[in-house]
C-alpha positions in Angstrom: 0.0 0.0 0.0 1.7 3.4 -1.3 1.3 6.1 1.4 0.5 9.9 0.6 3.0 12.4 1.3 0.3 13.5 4.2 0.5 10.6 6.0 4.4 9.9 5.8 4.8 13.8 7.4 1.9 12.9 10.1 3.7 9.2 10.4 7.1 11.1 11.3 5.7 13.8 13.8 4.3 10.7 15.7 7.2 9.0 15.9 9.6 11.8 16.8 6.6 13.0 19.8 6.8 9.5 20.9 10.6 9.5 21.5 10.6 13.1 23.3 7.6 12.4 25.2 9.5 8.7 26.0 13.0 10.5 27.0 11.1 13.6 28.7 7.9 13.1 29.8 4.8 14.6 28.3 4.6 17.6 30.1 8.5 18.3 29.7 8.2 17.1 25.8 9.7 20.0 24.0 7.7 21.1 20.4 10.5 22.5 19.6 12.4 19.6 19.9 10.4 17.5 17.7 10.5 19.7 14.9 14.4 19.6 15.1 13.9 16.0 15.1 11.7 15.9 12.0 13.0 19.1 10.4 9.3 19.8 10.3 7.6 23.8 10.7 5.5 24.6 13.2 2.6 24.8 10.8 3.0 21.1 9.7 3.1 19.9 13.0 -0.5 21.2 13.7 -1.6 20.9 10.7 -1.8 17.4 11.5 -2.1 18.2 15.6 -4.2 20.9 16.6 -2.1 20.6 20.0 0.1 19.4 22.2 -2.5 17.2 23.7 -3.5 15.9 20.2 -0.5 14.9 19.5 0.4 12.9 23.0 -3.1 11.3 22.7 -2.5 10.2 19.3 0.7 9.0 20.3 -1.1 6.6 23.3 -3.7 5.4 20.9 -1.2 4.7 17.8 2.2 4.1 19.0 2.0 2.3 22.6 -1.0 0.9 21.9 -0.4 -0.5 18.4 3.1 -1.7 19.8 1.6 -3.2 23.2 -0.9 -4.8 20.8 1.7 -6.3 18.3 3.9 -7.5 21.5 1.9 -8.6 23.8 -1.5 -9.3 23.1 -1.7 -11.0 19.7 0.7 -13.6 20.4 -1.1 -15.0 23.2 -4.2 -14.3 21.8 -3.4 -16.5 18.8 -1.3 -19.5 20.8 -2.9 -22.8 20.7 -0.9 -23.4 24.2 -1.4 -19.5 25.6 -0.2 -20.3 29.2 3.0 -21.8 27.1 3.4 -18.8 25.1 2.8 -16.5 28.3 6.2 -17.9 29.6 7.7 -17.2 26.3 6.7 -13.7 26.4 8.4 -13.3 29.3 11.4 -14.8 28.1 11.9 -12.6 25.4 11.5 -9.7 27.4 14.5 -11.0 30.0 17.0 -9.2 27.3 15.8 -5.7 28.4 18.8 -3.4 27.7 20.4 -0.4 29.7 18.8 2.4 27.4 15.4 0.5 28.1 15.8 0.4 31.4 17.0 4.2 31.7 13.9 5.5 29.9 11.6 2.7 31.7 8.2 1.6 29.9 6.3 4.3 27.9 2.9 3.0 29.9 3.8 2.8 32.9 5.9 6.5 32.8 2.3 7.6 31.4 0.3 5.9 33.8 2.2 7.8 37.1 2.5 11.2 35.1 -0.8 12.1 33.8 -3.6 9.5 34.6 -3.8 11.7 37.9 -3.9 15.2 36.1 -6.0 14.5 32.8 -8.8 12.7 32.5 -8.8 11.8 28.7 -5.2 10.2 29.2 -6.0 8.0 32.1 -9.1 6.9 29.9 -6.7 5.9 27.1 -4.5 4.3 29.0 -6.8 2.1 30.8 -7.9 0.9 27.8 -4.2 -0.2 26.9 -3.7 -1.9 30.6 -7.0 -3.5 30.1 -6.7 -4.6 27.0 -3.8 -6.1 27.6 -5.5 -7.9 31.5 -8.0 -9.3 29.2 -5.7 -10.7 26.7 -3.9 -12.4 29.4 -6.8 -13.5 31.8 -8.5 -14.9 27.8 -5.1 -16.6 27.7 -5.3 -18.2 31.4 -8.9 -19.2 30.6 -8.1 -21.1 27.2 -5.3 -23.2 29.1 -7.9 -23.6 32.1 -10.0 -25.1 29.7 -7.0 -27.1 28.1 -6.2 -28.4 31.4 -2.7 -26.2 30.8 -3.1 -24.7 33.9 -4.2 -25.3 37.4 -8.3 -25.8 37.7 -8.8 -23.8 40.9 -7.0 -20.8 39.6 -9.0 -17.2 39.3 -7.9 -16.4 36.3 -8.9 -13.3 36.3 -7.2 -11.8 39.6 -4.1 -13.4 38.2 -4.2 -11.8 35.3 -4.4 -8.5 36.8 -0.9 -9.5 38.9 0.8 -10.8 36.6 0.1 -7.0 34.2 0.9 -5.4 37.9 4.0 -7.1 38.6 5.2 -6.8 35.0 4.9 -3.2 35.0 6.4 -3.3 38.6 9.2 -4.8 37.7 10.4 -1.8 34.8 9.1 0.9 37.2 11.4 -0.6 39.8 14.3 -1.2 37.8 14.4 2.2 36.2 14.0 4.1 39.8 17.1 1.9 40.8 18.6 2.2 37.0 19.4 -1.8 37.6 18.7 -3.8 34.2 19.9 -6.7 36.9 16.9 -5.8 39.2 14.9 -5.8 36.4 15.6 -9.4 35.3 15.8 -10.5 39.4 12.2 -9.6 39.4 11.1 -10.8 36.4 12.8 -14.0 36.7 10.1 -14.4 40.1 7.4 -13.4 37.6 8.1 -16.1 35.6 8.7 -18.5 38.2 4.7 -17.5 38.9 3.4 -18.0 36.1 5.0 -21.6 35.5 3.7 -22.3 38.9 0.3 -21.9 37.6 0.9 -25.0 35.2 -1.3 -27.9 35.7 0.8 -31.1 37.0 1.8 -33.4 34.2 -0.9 -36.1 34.0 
């Protein structure tokens, strides 16, 4: 599919907001500073954001939650053994890197910064985390009714944890700027979630 010119500026201006809002903050995220990055005017820019706020909801909606979506929700989704792929998931994400780390989880930094101060962004991102709880808990239930996993387990509260802890575990390891804290702590999160596996019959 052959995108317009339009859409390759807009593409570009997300992208660049995304990674100032990611190293800054969205209420430190610099305009200027994403026009440098884009080498972009000001009348582009809000030509396809009206504002500031546009721009960070768009990048909620299209960025983290397209990327949250592709990583972490359609592959268990799609697993014929989800509680399998679960642990997988969190396998992949052992290999975390310092830069990671440093800058911590676009969610999560969201979540703490401006869920308290503006209603229409918590609103967005609770549709993210639960998205993302449901996928999960949909996930549990499938190997529940597999006999994957344990028969007595609330699938639902442990969905919910396992989201928790996952985002616990960034938001801890970028306070103490530890990508060995990180993987400490997610290492316990996996040995969780392979406790929830039904004994072999």
């Amino acid at each position: 599919m052959e995108h317009r010119p339009s859409d390759l500026t807009r593409q570009r201006i997300l992208e660049a907001g995304f990674a100032e809002i990611h190293r800054q903050g969205y209420q430190s995220a610099s305009i200027a500073n994403i026009l440098g990055a884009t080498g972009l005017t000001k009348g582009a820019l809000y030509h396809h954001f009206p504002s500031k706020k546009d721009l960070g909801l768009a990048v909620v909606v299209e960025i983290i939650a397209t990327g949250l979506e592709e990583r972490l929700v359609q592959p268990v989704r799609s697993a014929a053994q989800p509680a399998r792929a679960l642990l997988a998931l969190i396998d992949a994400k052992q290999s975390l890197d310092e830069e990671q780390v440093r800058l911590g989880c676009p969610l999560n930094n969201l979540m703490q910064e401006m869920s308290p101060v503006d209603e229409d962004f918590r609103l967005r991102l609770n549709r993210i985390l639960s998205r993302w709880q449901d996928a999960f808990e949909d996930a549990l239930r499938r190997a529940q009714e597999a006999g994957e996993v344990r028969p007595d387990l609330n699938c639902h509260a442990a969905a919910l944890f396992i989201v928790s802890a996952w985002e616990g575990c960034v938001g801890v390891a970028k306070n103490m700027q530890s990508v060995e804290t990180y993987r400490a702590c997610l290492s316990q999160l996996r040995a969780y979630v392979a406790g929830l596996l039904a004994p072999p019959r």
